[in-house]
NUFI-904738 format. One record per residue (C-alpha): residue in three letters; x, y, z. Coordinates in steps of 0.2 Angstrom, whole numbers, padded with zeros to 4 digits, always signed. Each point is the difference from the previous one (the first is absolute). Example, Ala and Ser with C-alpha at 12.3 -4.5 7.8 and 13.67 -1.06 7.14 Angstrom:
ALA+0062-0022+0039
SER+0006+0017-0003
***
This chain:
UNK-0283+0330-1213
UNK-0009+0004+0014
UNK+0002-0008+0017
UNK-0012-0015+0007
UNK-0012+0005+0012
UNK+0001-0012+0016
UNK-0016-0001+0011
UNK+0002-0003+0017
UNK-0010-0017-0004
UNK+0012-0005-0011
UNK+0012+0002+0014
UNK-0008-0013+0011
UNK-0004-0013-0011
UNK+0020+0000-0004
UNK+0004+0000+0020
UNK-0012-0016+0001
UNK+0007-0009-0015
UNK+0016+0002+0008
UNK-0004-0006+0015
UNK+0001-0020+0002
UNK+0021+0004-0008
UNK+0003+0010+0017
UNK-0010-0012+0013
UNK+0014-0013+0007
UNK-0011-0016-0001
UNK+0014-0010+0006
UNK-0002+0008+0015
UNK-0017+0001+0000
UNK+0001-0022-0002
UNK+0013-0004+0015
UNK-0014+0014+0011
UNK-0013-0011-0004
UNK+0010-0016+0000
UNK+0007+0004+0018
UNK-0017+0006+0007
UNK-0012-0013-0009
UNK+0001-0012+0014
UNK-0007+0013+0011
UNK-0015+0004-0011
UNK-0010-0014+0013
UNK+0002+0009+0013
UNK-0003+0017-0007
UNK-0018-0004-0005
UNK-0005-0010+0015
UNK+0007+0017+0011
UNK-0010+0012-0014
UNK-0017-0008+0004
UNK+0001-0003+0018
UNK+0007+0021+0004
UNK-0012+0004-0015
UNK-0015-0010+0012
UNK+0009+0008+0015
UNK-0002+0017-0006
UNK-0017-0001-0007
UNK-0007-0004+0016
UNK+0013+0012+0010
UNK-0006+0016-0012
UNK-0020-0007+0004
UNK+0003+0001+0015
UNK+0004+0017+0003
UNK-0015+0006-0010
UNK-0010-0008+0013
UNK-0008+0011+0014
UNK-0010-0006+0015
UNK-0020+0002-0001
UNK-0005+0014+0011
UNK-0016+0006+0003
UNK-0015+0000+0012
UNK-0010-0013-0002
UNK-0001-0010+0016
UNK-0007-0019+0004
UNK-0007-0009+0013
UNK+0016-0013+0006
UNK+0003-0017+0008
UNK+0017-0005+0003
UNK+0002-0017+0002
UNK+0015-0009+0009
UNK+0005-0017-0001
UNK+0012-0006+0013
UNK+0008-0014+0003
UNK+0011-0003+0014
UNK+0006+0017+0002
UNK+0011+0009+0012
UNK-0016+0010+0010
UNK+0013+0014+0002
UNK+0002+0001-0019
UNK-0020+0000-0002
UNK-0005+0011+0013
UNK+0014+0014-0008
UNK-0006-0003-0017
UNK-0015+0002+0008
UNK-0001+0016+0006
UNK+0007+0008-0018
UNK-0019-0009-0005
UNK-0008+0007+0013
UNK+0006+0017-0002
UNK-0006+0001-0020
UNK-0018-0002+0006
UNK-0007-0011-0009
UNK-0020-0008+0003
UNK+0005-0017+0005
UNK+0017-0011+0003
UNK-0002-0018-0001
UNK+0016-0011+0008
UNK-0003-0019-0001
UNK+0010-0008+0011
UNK+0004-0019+0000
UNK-0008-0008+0014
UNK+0017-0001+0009
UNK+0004+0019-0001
UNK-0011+0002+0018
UNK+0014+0014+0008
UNK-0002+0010-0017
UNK-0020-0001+0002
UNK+0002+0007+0017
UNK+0009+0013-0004
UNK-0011+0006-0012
UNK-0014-0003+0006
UNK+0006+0013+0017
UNK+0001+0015-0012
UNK-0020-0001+0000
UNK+0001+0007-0016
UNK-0017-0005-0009
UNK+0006+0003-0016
UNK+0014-0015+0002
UNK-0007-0017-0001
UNK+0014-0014+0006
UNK-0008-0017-0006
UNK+0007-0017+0004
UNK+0002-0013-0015
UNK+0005-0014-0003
UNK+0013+0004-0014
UNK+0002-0013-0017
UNK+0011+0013-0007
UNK-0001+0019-0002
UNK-0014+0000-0015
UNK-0012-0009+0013
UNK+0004+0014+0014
UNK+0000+0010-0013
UNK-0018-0006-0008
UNK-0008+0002+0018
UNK+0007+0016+0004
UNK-0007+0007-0021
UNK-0018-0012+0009
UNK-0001+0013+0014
UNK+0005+0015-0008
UNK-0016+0012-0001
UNK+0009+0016-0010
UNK+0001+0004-0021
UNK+0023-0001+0000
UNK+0006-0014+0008
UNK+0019+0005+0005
UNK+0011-0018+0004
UNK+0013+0003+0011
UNK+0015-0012+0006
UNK-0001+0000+0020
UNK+0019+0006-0003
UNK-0003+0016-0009
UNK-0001+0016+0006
UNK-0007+0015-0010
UNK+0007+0018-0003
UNK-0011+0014+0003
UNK-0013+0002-0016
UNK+0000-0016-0003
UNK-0019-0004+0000
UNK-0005+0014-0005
UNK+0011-0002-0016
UNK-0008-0016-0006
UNK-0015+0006+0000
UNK+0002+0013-0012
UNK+0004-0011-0016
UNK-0017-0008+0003
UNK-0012+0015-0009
UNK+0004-0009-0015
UNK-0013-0012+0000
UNK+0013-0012-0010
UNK+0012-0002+0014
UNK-0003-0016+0009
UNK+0017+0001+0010
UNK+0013+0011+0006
UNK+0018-0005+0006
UNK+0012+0013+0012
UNK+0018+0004+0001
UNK+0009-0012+0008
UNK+0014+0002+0013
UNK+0011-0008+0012
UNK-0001+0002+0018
UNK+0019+0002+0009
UNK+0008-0002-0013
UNK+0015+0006+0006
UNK+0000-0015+0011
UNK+0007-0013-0010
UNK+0009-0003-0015
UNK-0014-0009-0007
UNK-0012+0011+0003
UNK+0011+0015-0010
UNK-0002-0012-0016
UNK-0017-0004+0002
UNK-0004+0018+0002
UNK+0012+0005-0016
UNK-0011-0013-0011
UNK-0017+0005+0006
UNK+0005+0019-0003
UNK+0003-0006-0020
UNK-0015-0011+0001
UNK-0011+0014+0006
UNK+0010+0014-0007
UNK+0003-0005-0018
UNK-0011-0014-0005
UNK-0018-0001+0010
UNK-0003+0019-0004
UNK+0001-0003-0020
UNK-0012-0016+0002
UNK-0011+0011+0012
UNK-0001+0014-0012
UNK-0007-0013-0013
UNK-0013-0007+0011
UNK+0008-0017+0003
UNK+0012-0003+0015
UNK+0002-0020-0002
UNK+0002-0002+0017
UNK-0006+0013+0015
UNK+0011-0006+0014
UNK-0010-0008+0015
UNK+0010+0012+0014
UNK-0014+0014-0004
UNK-0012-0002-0014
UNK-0018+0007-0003
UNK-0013-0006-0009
UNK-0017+0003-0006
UNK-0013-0011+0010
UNK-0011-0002-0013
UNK+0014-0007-0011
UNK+0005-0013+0015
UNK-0015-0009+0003
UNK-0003-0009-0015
UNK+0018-0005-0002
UNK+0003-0005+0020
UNK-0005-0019-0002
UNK+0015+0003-0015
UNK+0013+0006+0011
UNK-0004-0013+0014
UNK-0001-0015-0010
UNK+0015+0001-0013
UNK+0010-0016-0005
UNK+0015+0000-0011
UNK+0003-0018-0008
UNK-0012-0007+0011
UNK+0008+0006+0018
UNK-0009+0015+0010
UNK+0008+0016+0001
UNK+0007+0006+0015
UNK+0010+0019-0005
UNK-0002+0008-0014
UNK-0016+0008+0006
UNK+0003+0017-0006
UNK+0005-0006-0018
UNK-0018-0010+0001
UNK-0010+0015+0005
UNK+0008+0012-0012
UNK-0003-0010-0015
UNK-0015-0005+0006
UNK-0006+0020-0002
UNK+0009+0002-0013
UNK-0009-0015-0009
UNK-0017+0007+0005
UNK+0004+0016-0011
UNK+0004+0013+0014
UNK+0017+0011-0003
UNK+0014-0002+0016
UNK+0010+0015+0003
UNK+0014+0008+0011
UNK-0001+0011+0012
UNK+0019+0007+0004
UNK-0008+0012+0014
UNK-0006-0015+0009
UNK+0017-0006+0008
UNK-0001-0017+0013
UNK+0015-0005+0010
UNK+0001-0020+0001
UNK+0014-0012+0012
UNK+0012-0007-0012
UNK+0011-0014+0003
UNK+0016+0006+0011
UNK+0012-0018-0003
UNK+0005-0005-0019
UNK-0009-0017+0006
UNK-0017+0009-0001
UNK+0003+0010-0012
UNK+0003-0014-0012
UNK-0016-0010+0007
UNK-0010+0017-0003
UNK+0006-0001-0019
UNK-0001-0017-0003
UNK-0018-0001+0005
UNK-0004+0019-0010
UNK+0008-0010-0016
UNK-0012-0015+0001
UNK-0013+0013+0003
UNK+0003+0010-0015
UNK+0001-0016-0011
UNK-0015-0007+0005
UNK-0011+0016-0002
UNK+0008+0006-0017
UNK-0002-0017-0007
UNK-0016-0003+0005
UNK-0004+0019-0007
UNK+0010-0005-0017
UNK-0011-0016+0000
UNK-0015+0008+0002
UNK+0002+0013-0012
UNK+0001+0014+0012
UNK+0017+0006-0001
UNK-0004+0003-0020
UNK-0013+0010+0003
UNK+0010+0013+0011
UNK+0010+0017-0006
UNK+0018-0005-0008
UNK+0010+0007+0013
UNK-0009-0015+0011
UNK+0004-0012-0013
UNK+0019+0002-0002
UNK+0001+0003+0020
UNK-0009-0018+0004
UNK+0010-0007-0015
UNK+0015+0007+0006
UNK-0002-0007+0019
UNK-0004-0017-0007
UNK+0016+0000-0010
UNK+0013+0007+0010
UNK+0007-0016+0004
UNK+0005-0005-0021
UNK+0005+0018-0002
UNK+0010+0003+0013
UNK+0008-0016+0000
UNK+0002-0002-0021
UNK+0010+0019+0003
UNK+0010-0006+0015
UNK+0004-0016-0010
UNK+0006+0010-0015
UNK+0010+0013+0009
UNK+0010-0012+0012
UNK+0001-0014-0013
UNK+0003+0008-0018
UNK+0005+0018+0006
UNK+0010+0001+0016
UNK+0018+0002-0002
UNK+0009-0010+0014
UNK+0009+0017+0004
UNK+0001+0012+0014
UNK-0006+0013-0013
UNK-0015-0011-0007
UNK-0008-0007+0018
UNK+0000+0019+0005
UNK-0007+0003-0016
UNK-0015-0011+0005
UNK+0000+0008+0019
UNK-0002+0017-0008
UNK-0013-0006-0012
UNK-0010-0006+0010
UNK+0001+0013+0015
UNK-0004+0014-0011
UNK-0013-0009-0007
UNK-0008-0003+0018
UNK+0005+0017+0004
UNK-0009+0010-0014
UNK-0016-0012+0004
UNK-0001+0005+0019
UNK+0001+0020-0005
UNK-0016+0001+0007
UNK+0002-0009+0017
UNK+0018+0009+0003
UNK-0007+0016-0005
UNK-0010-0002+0019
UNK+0015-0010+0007
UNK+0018+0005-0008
UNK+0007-0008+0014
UNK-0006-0016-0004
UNK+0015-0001-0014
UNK+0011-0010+0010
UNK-0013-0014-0002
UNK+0000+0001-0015
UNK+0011-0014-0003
UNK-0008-0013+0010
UNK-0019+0005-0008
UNK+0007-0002-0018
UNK+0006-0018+0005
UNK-0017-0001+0009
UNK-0010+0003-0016
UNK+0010-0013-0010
UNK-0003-0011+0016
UNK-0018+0002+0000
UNK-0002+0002-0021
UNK+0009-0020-0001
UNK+0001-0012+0016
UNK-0016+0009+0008
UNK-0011+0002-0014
UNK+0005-0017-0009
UNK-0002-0010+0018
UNK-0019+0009-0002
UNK-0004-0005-0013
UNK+0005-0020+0000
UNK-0010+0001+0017
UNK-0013+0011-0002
UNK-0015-0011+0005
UNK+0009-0003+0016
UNK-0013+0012+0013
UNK+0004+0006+0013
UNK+0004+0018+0010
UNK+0018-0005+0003
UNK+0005+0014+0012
UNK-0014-0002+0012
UNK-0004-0015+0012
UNK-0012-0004+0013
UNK+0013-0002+0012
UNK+0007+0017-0001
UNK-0010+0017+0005
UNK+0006+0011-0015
UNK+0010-0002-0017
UNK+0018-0007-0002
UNK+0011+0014+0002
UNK-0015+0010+0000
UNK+0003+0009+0016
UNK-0003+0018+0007
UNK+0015+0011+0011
UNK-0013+0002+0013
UNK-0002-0021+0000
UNK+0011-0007+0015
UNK+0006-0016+0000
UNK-0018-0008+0009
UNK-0014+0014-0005
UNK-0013-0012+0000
UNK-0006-0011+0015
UNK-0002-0012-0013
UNK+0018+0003-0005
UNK+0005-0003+0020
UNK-0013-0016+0002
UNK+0013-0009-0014
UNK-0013+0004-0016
UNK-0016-0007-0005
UNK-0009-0018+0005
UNK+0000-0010-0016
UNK-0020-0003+0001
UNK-0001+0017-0004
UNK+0010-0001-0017
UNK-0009+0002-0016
UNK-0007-0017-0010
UNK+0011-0004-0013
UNK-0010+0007-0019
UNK+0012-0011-0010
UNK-0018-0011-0006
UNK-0011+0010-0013
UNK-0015+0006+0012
UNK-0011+0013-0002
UNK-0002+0014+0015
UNK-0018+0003+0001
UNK-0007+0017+0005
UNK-0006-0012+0019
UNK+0019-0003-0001
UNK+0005+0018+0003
UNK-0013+0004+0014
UNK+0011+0009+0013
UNK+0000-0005+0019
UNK-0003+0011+0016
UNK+0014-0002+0011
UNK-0007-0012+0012
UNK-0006-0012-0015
UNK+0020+0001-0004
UNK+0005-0004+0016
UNK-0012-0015+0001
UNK+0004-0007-0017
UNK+0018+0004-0002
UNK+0007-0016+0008
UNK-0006-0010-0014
UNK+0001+0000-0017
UNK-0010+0009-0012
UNK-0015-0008-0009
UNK+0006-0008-0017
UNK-0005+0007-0017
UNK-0011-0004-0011
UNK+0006-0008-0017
UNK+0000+0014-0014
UNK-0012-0005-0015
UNK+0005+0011-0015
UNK-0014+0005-0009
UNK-0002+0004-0018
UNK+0000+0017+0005
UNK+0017-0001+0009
UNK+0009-0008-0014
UNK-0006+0014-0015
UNK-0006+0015+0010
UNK+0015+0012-0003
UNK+0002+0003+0019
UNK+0003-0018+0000
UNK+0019-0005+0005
***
């Protein structure tokens, strides 16, 4: 009798019946037994690195816009009370870009600052004196005067890197493009501890997140340091911007936010434009630098949910989406993950709370890749900006958002020239001759815009210098009450 013929088929059907006998499922059971408890953790770290990395890979696919189409600019400047040795630097980085106009409103106080501008006898640099409710009304008389198709909105504390305007205006050939936000930087940052974290977590803002929003033609928010917009996409919604209430209280910040959704809302695309790099103060004491965030974080709740109320936000690219979604709920995610780790994971051991330290450090560590790439140095920190993220992710963000109808600026005040711990190296301890005269008169401080009230386009009529001087001892005419209008309440620039 002949011999059976195996195949080599054959074969493999016999190794796979005989494989559950050699898999040890005992220990395959105290694996999953001993690790189950974890399995939490595991899934909440898979979709927020999986979301991290998403926008990360985005991001370097993006590539600034560069071309020759050019535009006729206005840059408009509202400032408030600053440090005329700030300005006037700034300044000059604005003057030496060229561009058709620059429009600095002034609050009526601000008479050293006007002077000094005004001797430069520069005609393209228009100082105007105003009597400021806020920055969107300096702002709204500034966008008033402008005569130029891209308005470019400047803080009076930002500085711009060689190219800069020049940049912005090559994204607008697309006729979609109503807006165009720049690479954001801080100035000294060497100077201060605070200023070295700030500048780590505007590199990953600007390094791995804006540029993947930008490359799908919806930056949620183009920061109000340097911005451009189209002109034409402005107007229509400027009464918008000024005129904003949140649960019935007028909006102070946030103006940035407004005026992006506002665009965005309109139908126009907003982009980024890394080649476009701005150079802004930054808080140098912790005490700033936690006002500055607290007042961002209202910010950002206010405008995204207004956008998710609207509808706006579910009509943008789905890389916006999970970004706005992901900013809104930073405080139950990362609080629902610390709360997990330090209360049904954390061994009270040596071994386990260094467990947790490396955890998180590498963590931090891998997700600031792209700012110590620039800065290796800056690893040293490293420690103190992971405790910094939680800081901001839970006490800061979770203050905000219980109070974030309270308005205000927080880190500016008509009795100080410049922002706190917002100062210059070249700033000496009196700059000012305000500064040495003991600060400002209170009849020159802003009326209080706690009252709904509507600024009115007579409102934001600027003053020559002598009707400042006249008028600045008293205070400001009051405002009209603000009548909505049907309009207001279910126009879809409406707030």
């Amino acid at each position: 009798m002949s011999p059976r013929f195996t195949s080599p088929f054959d074969d493999l059907v016999t190794f796979i019946a005989g494989l559950p006998a050699s898999i040890d499922w005992q220990a395959i059971g105290d694996f999953f037994a001993t690790t189950r408890s974890y399995v939490p953790l595991a899934v909440a770290g898979v979709i927020v690195w999986s979301l991290w990395l998403y926008r990360f890979v985005l991001s370097r696919f993006a590539r600034p816009i560069r071309n020759d189409h050019r535009e006729t600019t206005s840059v408009i400047v509202p400032s408030f009370h600053e440090d005329p040795d700030i300005l006037m630097r700034c300044l000059e980085s604005w003057r030496a870009q060229d561009p058709d106009e620059i429009i600095i409103v002034l609050d009526v106080a601000d008479l050293e600052a006007y002077d000094r501008i005004a001797a430069l006898h520069d005609p393209r640099v228009r100082p105007l004196l105003f009597h400021h409710v806020g920055k969107r009304s300096a702002l709204g008389a500034g966008i008033r005067e402008a005569r130029y198709d891209v308005l470019v909105l400047v803080d009076s504390d930002t500085a711009w890197a060689d190219g800069l305007l020049r940049a912005v205006q090559m994204p607008f050939v697309d006729p979609r493009v109503g807006g165009v936000g720049t690479q954001q930087s801080v100035y000294e940052r060497r100077n201060s501890l605070w200023r070295r974290v700030a500048n780590w977590l505007v590199d990953l803002r600007y390094y791995d997140y804006v540029p993947a929003m930008g490359r799908a033609g919806a930056v949620p928010c183009l920061s109000g340091r340097t911005a451009a917009y189209r002109r034409a996409a402005v107007l229509p919604v400027l009464e918008h911007l000024e005129n904003e209430f949140f649960m019935g209280r007028r909006c102070i910040a946030g103006d940035d936010g407004r005026l992006t959704w506002l665009v965005l809302a309109s139908g126009y695309r907003t982009v980024h434009q890394s080649d476009a790099q701005a150079l802004s103060m930054f808080p140098d004491t912790l005490r700033a630098f936690v006002k500055q965030r607290v007042r961002w974080s209202r910010n950002s709740y206010r405008c995204y949910l207004t956008a998710i109320a609207k509808g706006w936000l579910w009509q943008t690219p789905f890389v916006t989406k999970i970004t706005v979604l992901q900013i809104l709920l930073t405080p139950v995610t990362m609080g629902l993950t610390l709360f997990y780790l330090f209360f049904a994971r954390l061994e009270p051991t040596t071994t386990g709370v260094l467990a947790v330290v490396g955890w998180v450090l590498v963590g931090r560590g891998i997700r600031g890749i792209s700012h110590l790439a620039r800065h290796p140095g800056d690893i040293f920190i490293l420690p103190v900006v992971a405790l910094t993220v939680i800081f901001i992710a839970l006490p800061i963000k979770l203050w905000a958002f219980v109070t974030m109808n309270k308005q205000g600026w927080l880190t500016r005040r008509a009795s100080q020239i410049g922002g706190d711990g917002q100062t210059s190296s070249t700033r000496g301890p009196a700059s000012s001759s305000r500064d040495r005269a003991g600060g400002l008169h209170p009849a020159q401080t802003p009326e209080p815009v706690g009252a709904p009230t509507h600024i009115s386009a007579a409102r934001t009529r600027p003053l020559d210098r002598a009707a400042a001087e006249t008028r600045s001892p008293g205070p400001p005419p009051p405002l009209p009450v603000f009548a909505p209008t049907p309009r207001d309440a279910h126009d879809r620039g409406a707030p």
